[in-house]
C-alpha positions as CSV (number, residue, x, y, z in Angstrom):
1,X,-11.1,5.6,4.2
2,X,-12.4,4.8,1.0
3,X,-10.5,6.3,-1.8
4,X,-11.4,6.4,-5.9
5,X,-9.2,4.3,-8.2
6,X,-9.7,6.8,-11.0
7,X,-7.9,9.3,-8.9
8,X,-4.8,7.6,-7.6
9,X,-1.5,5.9,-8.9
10,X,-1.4,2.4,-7.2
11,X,2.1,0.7,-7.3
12,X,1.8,-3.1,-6.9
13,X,4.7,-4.9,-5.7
14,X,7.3,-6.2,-8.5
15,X,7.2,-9.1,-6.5
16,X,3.3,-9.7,-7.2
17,X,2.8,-13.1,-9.6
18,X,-0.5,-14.4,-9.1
19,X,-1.8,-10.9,-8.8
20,X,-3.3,-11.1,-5.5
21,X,-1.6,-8.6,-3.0
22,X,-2.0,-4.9,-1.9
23,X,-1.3,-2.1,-3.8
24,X,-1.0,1.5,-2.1
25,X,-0.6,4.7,-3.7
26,X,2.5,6.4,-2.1
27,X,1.9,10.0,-4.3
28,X,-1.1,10.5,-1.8
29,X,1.7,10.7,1.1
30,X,3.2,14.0,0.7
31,X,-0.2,15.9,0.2
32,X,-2.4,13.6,2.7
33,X,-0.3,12.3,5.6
34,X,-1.5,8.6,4.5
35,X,-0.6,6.2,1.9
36,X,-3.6,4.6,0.5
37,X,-3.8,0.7,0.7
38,X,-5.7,-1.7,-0.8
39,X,-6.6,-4.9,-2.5
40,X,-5.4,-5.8,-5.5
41,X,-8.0,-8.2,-6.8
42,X,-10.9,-5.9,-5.5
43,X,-9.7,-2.2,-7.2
44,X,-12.8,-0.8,-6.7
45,X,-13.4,-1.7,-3.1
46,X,-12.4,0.4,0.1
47,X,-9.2,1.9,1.1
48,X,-7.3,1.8,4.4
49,X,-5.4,5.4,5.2
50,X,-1.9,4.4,7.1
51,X,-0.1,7.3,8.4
52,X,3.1,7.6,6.2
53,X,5.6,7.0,9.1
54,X,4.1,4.4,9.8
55,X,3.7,2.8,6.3
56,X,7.7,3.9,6.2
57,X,8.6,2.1,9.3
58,X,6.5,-1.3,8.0
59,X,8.9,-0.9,4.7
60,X,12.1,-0.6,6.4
61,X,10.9,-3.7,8.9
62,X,10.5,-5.7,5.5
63,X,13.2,-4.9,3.8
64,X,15.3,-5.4,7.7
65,X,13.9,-9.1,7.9
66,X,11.9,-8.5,10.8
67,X,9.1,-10.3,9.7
68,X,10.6,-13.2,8.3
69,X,9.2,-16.4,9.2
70,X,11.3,-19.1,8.4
């Protein structure tokens, strides 16, 4: 899915420093199904559509620890 910069509102993480993360655009969600994703340092480059639940269910597996490494 490739998606126009112009026409969404990308959230970056508070967490970003250096600038080089994802940034998705949750807005899309209620009218789409999908929550845009992309790459931070390339804005202009292609999207990838995840399914909302899904996007949901990788939040609430952050925010749980469930991919913490150490």
């Amino acid at each position: 899915m490739t998606t126009e910069s112009t026409t969404q509102q990308w959230v970056k993480s508070s967490y970003s420093n250096s600038g080089s993360c994802v940034e998705w655009a949750p807005r899309t969600a209620s009218t789409t199904g999908t929550v845009p994703v992309r790459d931070s340092k390339n804005p202009n480059g292609p999207a990838l559509g995840v399914p909302a639940a899904a996007f949901s269910a990788f939040v609430a597996g952050i925010k749980a620890g469930e991919f913490d490494t150490a």
